[in-house]
MDTraj code that builds the backbone (N, CA, C; nanometers):
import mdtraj as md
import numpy as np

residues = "UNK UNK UNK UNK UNK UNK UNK UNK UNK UNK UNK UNK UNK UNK UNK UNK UNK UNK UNK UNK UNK UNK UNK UNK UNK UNK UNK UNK UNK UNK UNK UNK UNK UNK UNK UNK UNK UNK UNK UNK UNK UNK UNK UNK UNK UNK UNK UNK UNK UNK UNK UNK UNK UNK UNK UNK UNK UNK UNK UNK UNK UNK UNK UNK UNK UNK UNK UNK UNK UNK UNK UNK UNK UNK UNK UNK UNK UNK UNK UNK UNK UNK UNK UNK UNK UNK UNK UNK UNK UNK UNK UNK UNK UNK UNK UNK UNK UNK UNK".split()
xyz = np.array([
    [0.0846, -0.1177, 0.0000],
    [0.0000, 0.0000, 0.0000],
    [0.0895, 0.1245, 0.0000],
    [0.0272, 0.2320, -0.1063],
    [0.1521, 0.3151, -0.0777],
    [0.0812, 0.4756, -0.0416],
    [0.1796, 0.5184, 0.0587],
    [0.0798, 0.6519, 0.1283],
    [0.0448, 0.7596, 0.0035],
    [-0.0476, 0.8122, 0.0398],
    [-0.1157, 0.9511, -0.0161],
    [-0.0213, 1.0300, -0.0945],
    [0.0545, 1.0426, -0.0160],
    [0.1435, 1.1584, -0.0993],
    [0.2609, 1.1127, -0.2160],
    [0.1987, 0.9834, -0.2255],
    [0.2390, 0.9182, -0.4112],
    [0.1915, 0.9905, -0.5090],
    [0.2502, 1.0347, -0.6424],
    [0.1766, 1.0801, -0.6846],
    [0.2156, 0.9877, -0.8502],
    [0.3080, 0.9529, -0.8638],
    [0.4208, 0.8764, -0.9590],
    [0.4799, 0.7773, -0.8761],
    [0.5170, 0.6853, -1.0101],
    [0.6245, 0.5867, -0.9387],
    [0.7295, 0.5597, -1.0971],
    [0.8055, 0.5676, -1.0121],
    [0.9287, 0.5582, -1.1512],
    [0.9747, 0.3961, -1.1366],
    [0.9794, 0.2905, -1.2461],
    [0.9904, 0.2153, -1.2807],
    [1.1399, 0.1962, -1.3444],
    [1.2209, 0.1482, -1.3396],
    [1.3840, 0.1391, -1.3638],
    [1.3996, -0.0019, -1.3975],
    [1.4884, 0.0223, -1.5190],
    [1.4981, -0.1580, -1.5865],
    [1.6289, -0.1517, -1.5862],
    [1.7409, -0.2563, -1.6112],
    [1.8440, -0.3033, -1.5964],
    [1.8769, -0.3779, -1.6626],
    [1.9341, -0.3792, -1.7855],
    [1.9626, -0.5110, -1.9023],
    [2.1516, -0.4878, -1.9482],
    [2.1381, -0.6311, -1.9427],
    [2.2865, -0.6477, -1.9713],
    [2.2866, -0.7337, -2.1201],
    [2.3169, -0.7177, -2.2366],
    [2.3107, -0.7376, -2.3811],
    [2.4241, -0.7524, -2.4356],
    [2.4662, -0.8204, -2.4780],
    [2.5940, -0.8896, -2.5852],
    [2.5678, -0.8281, -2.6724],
    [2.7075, -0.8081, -2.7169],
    [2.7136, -0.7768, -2.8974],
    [2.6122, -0.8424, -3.0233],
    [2.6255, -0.9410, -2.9893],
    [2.5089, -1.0394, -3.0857],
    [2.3486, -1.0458, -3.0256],
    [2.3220, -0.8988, -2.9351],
    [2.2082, -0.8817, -2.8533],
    [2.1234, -0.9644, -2.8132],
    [2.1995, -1.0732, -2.7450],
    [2.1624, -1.1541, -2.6301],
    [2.1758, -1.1245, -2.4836],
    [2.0615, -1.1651, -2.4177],
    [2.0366, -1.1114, -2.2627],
    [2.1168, -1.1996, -2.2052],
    [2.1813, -1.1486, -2.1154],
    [2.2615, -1.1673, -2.0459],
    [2.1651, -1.1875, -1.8651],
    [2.0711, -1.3433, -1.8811],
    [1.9863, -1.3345, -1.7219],
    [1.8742, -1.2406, -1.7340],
    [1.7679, -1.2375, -1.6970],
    [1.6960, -1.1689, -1.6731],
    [1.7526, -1.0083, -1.6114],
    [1.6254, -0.9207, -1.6395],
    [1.6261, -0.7732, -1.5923],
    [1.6285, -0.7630, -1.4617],
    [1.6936, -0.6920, -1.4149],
    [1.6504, -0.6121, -1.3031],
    [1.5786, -0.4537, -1.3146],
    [1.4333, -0.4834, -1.2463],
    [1.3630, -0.4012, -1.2276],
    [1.2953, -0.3748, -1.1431],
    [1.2944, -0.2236, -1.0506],
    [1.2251, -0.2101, -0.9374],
    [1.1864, -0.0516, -0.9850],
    [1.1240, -0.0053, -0.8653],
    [1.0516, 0.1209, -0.8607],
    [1.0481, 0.2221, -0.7548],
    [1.0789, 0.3347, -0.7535],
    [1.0624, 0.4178, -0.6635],
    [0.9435, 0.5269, -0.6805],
    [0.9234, 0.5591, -0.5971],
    [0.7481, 0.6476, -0.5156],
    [0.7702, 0.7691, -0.5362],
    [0.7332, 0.9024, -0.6133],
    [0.7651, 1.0175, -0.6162],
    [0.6210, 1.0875, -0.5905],
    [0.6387, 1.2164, -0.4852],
    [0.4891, 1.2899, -0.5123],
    [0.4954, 1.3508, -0.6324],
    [0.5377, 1.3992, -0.7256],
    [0.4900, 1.4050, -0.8746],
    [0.5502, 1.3690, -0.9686],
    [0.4967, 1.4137, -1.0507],
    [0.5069, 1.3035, -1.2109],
    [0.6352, 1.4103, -1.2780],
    [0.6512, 1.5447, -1.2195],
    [0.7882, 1.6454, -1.2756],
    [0.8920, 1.5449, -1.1819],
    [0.8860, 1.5206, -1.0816],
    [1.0068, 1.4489, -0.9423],
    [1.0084, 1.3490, -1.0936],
    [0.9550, 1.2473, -1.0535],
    [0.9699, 1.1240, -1.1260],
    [1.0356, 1.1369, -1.2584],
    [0.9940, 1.2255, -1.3619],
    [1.0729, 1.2530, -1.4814],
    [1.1843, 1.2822, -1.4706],
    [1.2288, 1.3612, -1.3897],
    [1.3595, 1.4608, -1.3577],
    [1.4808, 1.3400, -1.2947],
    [1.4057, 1.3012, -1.2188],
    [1.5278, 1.1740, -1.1814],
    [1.5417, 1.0317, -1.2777],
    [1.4347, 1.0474, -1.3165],
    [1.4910, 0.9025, -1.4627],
    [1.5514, 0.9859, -1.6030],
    [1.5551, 1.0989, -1.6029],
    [1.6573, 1.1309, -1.7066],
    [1.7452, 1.1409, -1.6561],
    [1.8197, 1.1411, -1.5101],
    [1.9370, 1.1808, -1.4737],
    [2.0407, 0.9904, -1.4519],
    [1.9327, 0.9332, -1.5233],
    [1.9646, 0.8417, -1.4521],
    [2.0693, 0.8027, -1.6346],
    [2.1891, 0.6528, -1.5999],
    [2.2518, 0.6702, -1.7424],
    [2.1750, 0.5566, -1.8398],
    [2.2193, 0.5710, -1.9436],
    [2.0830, 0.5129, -2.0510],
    [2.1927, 0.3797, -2.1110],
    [2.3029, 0.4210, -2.1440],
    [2.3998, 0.2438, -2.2116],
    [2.5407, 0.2664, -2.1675],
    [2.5628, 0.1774, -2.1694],
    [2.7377, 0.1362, -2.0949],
    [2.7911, 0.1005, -2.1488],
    [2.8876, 0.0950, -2.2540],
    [2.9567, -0.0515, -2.2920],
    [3.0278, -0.1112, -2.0954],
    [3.0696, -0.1970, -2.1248],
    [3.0957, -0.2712, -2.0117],
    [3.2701, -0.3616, -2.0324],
    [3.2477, -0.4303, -2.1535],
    [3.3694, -0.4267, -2.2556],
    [3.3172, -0.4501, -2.3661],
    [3.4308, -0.4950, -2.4561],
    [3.3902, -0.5611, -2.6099],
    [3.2797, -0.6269, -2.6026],
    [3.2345, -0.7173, -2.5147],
    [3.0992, -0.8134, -2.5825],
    [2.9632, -0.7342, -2.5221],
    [3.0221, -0.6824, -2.3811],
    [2.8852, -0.6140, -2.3093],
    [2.8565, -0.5245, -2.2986],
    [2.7305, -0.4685, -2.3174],
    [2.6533, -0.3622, -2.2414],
    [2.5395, -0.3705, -2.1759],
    [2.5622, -0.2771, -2.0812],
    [2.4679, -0.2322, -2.0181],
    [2.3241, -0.1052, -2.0278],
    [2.2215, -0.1241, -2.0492],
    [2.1363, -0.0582, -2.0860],
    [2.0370, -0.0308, -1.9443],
    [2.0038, 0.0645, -1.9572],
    [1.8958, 0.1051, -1.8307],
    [1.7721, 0.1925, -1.9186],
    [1.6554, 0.1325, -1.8806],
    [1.5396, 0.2073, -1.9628],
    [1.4460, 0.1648, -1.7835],
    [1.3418, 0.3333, -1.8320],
    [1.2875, 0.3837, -1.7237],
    [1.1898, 0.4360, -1.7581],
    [1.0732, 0.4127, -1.6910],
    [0.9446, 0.5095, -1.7519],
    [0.8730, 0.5467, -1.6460],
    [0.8001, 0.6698, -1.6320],
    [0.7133, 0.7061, -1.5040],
    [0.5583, 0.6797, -1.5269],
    [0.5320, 0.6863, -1.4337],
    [0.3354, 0.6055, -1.4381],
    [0.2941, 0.6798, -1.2967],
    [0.1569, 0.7389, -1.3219],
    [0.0737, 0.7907, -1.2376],
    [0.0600, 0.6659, -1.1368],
    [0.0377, 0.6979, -1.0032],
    [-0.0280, 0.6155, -0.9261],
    [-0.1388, 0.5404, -0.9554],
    [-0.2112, 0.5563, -1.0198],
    [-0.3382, 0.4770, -1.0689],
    [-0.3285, 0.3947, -1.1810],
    [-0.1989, 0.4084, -1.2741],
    [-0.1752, 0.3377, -1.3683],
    [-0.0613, 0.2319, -1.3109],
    [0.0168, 0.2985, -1.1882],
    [0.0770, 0.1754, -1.1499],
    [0.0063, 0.0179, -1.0743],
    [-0.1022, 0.1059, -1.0079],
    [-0.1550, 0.0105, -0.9106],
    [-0.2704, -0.0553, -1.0711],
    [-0.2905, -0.0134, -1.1301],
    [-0.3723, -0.1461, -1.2394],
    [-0.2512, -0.2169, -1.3300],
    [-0.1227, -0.1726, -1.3199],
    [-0.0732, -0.2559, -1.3597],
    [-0.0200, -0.3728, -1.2300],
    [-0.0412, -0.2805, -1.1436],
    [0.0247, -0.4255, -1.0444],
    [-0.1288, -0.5317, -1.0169],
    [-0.2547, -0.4746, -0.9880],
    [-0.3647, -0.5482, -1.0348],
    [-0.3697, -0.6316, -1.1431],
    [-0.3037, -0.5855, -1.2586],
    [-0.3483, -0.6791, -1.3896],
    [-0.1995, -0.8210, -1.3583],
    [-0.1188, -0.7935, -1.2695],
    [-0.0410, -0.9251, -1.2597],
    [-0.0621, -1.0021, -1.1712],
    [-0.1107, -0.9613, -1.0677],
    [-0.2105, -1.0422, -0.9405],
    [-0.3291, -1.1115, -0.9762],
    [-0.3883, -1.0476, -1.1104],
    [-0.5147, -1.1350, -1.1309],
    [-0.4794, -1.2487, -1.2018],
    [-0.5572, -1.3770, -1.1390],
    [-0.4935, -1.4957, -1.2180],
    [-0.5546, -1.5101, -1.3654],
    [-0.4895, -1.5944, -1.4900],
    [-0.5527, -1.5772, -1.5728],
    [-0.6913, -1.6315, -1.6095],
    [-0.7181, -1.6055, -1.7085],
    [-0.9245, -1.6335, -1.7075],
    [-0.8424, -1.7545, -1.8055],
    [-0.9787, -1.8561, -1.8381],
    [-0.9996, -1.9358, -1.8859],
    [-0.9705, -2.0720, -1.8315],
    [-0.9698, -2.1578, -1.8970],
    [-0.9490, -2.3211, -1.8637],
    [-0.8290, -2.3796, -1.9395],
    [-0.7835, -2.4627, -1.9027],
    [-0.6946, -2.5416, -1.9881],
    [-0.7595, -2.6360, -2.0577],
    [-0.6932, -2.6718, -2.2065],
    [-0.7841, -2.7408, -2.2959],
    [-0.7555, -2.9144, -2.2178],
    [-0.8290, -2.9763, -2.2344],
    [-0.8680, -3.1093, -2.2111],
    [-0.7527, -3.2012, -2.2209],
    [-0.6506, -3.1908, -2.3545],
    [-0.5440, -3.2348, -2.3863],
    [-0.4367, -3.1968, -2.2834],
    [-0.4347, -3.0894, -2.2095],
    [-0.3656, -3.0297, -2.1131],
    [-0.3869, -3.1367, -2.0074],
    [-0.4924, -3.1479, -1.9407],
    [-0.4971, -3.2337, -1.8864],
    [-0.4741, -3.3495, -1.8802],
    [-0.4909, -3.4449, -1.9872],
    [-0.5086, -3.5679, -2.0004],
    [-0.3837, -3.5941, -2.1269],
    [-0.2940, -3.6052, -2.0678],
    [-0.1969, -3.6542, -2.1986],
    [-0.2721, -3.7791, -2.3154],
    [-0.2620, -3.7730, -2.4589],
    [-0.2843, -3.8341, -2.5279],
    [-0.1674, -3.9587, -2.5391],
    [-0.1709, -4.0590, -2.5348],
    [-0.0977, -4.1697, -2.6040],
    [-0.1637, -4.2752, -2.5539],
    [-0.0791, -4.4244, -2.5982],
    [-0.1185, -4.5627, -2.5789],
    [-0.1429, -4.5987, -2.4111],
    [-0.1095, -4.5472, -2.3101],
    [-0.1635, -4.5503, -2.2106],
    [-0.2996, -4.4705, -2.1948],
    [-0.3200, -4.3813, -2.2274],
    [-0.4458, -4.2749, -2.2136],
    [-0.5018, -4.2784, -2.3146],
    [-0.6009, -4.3412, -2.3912],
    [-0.6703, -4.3587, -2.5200],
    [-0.7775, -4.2587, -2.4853],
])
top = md.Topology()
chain = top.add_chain()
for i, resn in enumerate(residues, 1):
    res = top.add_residue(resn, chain, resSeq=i)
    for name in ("N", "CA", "C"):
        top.add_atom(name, md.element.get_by_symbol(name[0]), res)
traj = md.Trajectory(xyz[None], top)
């Protein structure tokens, strides 16, 4: 739950990419709480955007800001489990044991 005086939340990604732009592990990504959406802009441009690291690596950082109400339906839309059913075949493997 995040107090009242949220007004933004800045979102920060973390990618490490090979020359032949392969990920290097999953992202790191977290978020910090700003009371406005000028705070929040102002500190993700200050933030650095690519690295080389050496010859094969870099480092990339991408960042975007989101109103409080667009953060909390996106954190809603990953909490909700998904709709539907699994098809039948899902269940029940097909072959010479399971006719």
């Amino acid at each position: 739950m995040l107090p009242e005086s949220v007004g933004a939340v800045l979102m920060i990604g973390h990618f490490i990419v090979s020359i032949f732009n392969v990920q290097l592990g999953a992202p790191v990504i977290y978020t910090m709480p700003f009371e406005t959406m000028e705070q929040c802009k102002f500190y993700g441009e200050q933030l650095p955007t690519d690295m080389q690291i050496d010859i094969e690596w870099k480092h990339s950082t991408r960042f975007e800001c989101f109103t409080i109400a667009q953060f909390q339906e996106l954190q809603r839309q990953q909490l909700q489990p998904q709709q539907g059913t699994a098809p039948e075949s899902a269940t029940k493997p097909e072959g010479p044991m399971n006719p």
